[in-house]
C-alpha positions as CSV (number, residue, x, y, z in Angstrom):
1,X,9.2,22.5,-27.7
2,X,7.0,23.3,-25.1
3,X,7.9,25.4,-21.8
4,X,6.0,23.3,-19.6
5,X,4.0,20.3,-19.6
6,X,1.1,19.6,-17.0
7,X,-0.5,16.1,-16.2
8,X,-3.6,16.2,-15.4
9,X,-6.3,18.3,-16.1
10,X,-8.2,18.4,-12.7
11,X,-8.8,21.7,-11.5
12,X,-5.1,22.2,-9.9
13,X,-3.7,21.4,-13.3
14,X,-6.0,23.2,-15.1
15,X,-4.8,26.8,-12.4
16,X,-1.1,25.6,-13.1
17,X,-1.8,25.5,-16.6
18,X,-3.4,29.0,-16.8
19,X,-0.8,30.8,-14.9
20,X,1.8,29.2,-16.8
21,X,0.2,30.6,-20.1
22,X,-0.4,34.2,-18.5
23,X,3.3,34.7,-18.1
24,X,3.7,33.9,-22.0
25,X,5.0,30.8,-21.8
26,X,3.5,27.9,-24.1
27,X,1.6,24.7,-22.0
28,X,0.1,22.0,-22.4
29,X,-2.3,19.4,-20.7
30,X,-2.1,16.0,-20.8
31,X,-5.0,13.9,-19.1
32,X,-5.6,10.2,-19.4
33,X,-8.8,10.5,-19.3
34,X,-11.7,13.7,-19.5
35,X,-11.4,17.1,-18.2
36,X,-11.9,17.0,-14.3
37,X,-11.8,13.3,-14.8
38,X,-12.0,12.9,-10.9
39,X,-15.1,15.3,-11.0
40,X,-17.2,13.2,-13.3
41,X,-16.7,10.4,-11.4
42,X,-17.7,12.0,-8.1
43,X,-21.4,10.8,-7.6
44,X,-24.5,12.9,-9.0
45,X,-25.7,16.1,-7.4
46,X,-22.6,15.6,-5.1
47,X,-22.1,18.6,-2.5
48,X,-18.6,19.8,-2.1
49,X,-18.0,21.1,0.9
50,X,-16.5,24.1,0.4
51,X,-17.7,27.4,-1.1
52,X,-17.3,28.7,-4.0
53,X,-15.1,31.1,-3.5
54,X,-12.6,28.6,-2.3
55,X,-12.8,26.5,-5.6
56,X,-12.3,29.0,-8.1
57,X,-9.0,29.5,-10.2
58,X,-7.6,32.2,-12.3
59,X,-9.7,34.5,-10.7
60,X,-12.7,33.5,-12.5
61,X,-16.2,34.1,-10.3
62,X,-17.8,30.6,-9.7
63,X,-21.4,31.0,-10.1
64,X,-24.0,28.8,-8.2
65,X,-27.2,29.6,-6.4
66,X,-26.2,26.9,-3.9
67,X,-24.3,27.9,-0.7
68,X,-22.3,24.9,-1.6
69,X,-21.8,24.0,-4.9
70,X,-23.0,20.8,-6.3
71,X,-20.6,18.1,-8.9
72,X,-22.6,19.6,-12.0
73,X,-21.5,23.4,-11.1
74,X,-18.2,22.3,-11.1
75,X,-18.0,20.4,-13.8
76,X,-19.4,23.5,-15.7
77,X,-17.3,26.0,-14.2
78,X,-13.8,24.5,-14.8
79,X,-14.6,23.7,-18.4
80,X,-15.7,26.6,-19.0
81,X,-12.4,28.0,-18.0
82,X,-10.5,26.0,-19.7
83,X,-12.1,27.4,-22.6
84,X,-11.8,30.8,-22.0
85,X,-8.2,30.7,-21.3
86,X,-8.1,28.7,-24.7
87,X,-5.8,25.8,-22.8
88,X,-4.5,23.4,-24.8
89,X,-5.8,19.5,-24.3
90,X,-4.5,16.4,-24.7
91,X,-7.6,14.4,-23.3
92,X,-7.7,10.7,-22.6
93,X,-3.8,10.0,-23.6
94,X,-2.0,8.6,-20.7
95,X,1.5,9.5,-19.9
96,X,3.7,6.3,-19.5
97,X,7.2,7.2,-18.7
98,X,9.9,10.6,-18.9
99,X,12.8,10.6,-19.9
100,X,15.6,13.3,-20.6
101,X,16.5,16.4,-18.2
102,X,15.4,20.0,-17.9
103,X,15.2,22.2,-20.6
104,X,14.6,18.4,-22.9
105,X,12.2,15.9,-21.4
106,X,10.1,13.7,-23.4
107,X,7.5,12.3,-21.9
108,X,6.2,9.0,-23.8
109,X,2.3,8.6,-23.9
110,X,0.0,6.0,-25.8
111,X,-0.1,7.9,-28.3
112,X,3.6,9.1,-28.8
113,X,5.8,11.7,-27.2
114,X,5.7,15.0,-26.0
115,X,9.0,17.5,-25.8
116,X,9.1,20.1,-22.7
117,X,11.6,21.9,-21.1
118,X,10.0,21.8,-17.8
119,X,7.3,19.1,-16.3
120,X,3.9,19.8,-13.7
121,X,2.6,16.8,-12.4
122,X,-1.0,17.2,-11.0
123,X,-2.4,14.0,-11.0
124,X,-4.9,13.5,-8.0
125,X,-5.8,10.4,-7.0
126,X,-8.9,9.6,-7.2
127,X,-8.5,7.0,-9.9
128,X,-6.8,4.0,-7.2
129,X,-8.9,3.1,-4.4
130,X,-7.2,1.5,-1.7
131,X,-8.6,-2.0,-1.9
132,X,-9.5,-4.8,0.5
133,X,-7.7,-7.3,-0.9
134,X,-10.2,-10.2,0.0
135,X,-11.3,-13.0,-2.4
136,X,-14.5,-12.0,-4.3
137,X,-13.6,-7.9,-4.2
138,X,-13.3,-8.1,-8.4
139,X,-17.1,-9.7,-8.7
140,X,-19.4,-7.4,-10.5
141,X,-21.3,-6.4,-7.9
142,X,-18.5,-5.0,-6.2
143,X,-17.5,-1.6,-6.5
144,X,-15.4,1.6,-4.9
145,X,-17.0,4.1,-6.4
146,X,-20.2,5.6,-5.7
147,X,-22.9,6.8,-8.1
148,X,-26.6,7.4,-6.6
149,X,-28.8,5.0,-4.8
150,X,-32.0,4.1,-6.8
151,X,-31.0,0.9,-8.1
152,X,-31.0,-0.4,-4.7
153,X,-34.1,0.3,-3.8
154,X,-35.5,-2.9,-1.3
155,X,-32.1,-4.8,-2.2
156,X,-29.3,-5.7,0.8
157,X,-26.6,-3.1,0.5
158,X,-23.1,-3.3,2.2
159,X,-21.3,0.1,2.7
160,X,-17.5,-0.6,3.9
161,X,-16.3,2.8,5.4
162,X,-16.2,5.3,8.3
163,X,-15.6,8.4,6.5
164,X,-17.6,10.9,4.3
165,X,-18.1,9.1,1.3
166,X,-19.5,6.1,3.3
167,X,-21.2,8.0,5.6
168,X,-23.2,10.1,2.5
169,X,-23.6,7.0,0.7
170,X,-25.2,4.6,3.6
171,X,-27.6,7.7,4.1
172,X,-28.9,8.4,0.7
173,X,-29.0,4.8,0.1
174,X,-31.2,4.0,3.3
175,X,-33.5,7.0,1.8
176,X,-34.0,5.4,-1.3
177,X,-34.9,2.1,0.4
178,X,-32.3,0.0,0.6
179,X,-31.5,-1.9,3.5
180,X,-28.0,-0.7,4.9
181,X,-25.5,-2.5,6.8
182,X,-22.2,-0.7,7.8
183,X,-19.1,-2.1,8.3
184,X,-16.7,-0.2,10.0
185,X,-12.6,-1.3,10.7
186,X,-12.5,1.0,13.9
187,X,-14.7,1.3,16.7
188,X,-16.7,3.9,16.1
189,X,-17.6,6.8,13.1
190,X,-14.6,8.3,12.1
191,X,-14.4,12.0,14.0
192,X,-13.0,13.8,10.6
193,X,-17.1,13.4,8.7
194,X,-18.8,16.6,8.5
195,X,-20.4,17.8,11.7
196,X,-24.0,17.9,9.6
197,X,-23.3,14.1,8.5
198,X,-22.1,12.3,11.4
199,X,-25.2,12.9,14.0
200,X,-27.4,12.2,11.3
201,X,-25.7,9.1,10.3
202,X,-25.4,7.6,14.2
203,X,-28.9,9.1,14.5
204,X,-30.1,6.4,11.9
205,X,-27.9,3.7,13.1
206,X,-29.6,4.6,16.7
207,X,-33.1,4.1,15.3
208,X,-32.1,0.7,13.8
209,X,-32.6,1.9,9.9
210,X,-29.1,1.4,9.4
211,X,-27.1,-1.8,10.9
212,X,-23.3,-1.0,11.3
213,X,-20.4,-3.6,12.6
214,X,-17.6,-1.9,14.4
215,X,-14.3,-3.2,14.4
216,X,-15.4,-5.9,11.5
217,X,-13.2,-7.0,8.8
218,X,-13.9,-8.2,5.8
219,X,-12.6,-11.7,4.7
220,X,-14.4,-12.6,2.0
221,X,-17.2,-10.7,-0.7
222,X,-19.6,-13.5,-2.4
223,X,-22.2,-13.1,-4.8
224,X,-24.9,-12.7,-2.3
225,X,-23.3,-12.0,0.8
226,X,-19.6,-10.6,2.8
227,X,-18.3,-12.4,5.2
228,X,-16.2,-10.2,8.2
229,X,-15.0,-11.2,12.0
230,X,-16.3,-9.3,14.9
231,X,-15.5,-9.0,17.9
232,X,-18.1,-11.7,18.7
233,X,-16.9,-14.5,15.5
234,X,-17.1,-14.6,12.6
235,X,-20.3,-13.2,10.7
236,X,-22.0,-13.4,7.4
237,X,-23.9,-10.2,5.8
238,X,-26.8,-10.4,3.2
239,X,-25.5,-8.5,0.1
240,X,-26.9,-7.8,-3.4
241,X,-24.2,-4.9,-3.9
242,X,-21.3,-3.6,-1.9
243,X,-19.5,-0.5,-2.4
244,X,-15.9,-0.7,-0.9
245,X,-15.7,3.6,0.0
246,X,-12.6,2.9,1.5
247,X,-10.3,5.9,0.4
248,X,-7.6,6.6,-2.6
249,X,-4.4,6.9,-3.4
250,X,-2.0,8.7,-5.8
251,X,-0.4,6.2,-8.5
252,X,3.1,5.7,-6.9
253,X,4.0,3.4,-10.3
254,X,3.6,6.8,-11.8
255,X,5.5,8.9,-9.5
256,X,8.0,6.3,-10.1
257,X,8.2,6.3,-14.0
258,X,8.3,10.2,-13.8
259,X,11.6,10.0,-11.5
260,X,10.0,11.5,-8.3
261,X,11.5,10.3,-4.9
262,X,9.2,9.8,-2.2
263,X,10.0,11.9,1.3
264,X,11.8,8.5,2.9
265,X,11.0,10.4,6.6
266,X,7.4,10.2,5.8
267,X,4.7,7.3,6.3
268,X,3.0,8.8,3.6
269,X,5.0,8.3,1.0
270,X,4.7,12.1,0.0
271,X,7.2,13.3,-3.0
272,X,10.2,15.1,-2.5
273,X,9.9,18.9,-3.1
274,X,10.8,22.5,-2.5
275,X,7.8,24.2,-0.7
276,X,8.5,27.3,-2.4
277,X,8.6,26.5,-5.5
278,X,7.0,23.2,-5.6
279,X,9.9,21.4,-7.4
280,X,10.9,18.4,-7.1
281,X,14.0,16.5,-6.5
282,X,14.8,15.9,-10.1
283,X,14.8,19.5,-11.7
284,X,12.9,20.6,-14.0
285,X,9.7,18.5,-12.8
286,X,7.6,20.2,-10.1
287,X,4.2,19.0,-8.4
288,X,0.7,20.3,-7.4
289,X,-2.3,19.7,-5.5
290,X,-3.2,16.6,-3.9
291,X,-0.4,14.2,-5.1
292,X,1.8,16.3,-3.0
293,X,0.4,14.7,0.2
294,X,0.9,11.1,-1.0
295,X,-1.2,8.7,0.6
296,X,-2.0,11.5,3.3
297,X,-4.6,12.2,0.5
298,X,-6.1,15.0,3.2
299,X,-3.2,17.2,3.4
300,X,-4.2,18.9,0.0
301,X,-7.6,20.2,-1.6
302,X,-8.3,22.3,-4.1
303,X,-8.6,25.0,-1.7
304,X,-5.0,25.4,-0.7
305,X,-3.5,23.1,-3.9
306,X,-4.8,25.4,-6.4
307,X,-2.3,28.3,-5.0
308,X,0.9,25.7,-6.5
309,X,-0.2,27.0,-9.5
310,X,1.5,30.6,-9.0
311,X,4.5,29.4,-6.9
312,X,5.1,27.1,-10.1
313,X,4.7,29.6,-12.9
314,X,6.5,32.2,-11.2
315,X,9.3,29.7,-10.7
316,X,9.4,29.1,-14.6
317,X,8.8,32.4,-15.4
318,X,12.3,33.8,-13.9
């Protein structure tokens, strides 16, 4: 049986699962689907915005020539210690339900069970976007996630967002020659983008490259078009692609099937758990990083998530 078992092998889990190892205990990873899953899916040449420094685990040097480092570094970096800590991976199995108690859980997967004696869940949450839930929002054309911009070139794009992602993607996809319209929920550029983002971005909406719609909601997404309400009617935007960048969440069904209570004092549904330890109401399971902050997904980063790891494997360790 295993002493512990982490989900998810992002780069929290993977710094759980290292420091759980160092202090001789036997781990294992479970991911549904790559290593840094989240990462890969991040769009190309992305920059973090953090240094390295602030993104590396177990002590291992991060090694860019870029002040900030860029998706690629990362996605070397953390594999790279994986392998050198010789972790053990379960990749692209998805963990379904836990039963049992500490010191016996079994956690069922797709591809059959696991025994542990103790639980880490480090999920992220980067795989639900929080959706519109307007008719057309499943057509093709339609997508949360966002890659790079040269397939749009000269083509009628619609950005739906007011934060970072939004605000990088509307850029580089006005660069590359699309023609942008932003629509925003709020009344102006959210306040939390980067300070090196936002002037640039109401810069271009100034000059008239970009067109953005403030307080505009979305009603309906068609094949060539979204329709949204303003504060002067109703309006219909020309659209050959729309990206949706309107934030993630953790997966509460999850959460759920793992026997974590949410915080029922917090709006954010954040899980129940002891700050010094990181363990939560049902002993024997603990969480890490990001899904700690529940759908406040800003309260955690890998900056200040990765340091779970050591309150959780000195925990087990005792």
């Amino acid at each position: 049986m295993l002493d512990a078992l982490v989900i998810g092998a992002g780069p929290v889990g993977l710094a759980c699962a290292l420091e759980i190892q160092r202090r001789g205990l036997r781990v294992v990873i479970v991911e549904k689907g790559a290593l840094v899953n989240s990462i890969i899916g991040y769009p190309t040449n992305m920059e973090f915005f953090s240094t390295p420094e602030l993104l590396e685990i177990g002590g291992y040097p991060f090694p860019t020539s870029q002040y900030k480092p860029l998706r690629e570094d990362a996605l070397d970096y953390y594999q790279r210690v994986a392998r050198a800590e010789k972790l053990e991976l379960r990749l692209h199995e998805r963990v379904l339900s836990l039963s049992g108690e500490q010191g016996s859980f079994t956690a069922t997967t797709g591809l059959g069970e696991i025994q542990a004696r103790n639980v880490v869940v480090a999920t992220g949450f980067y795989d639900l976007p929080n959706l519109l839930n307007v008719p057309g929002e499943d057509l093709p054309h339609v997508s949360h996630y966002y890659k790079e911009p040269y397939q749009h070139a000269a083509q009628p794009v619609v950005v739906i967002g007011a934060k970072n992602s939004a605000a990088k993607a509307a850029l580089q996809l006005t660069r590359a020659g699309a023609s942008v319209t932003l629509l925003v929920r709020g009344p102006e550029i959210s306040p939390s983008v980067k300070y090196w983002i936002r002037p640039d971005l109401l810069n271009r909406i100034a000059e008239g490259r970009i067109t953005a719609h403030f307080n505009a909601c979305v009603t309906a997404i068609h094949p060539d078009a979204v329709d949204i309400t303003t504060p002067n009617g109703p309006l219909t935007v020309p659209a050959r692609f729309v990206y949706a960048l309107t934030g993630y969440h953790p997966d509460e069904t999850l959460l759920g099937a793992l026997g974590i209570e949410p915080d029922p004092n917090d709006v954010a549904r954040a899980p129940l758990f002891d700050p010094t330890t990181q363990e939560t109401t049902q002993p024997g399971v603990y969480v890490a990083g990001t899904v700690c902050g529940g759908r406040a997904t800003s309260r955690w980063f890998i900056e200040n998530g990765r340091h779970h790891a050591q309150l959780i494997a000195a925990h087990l360790a005792r």
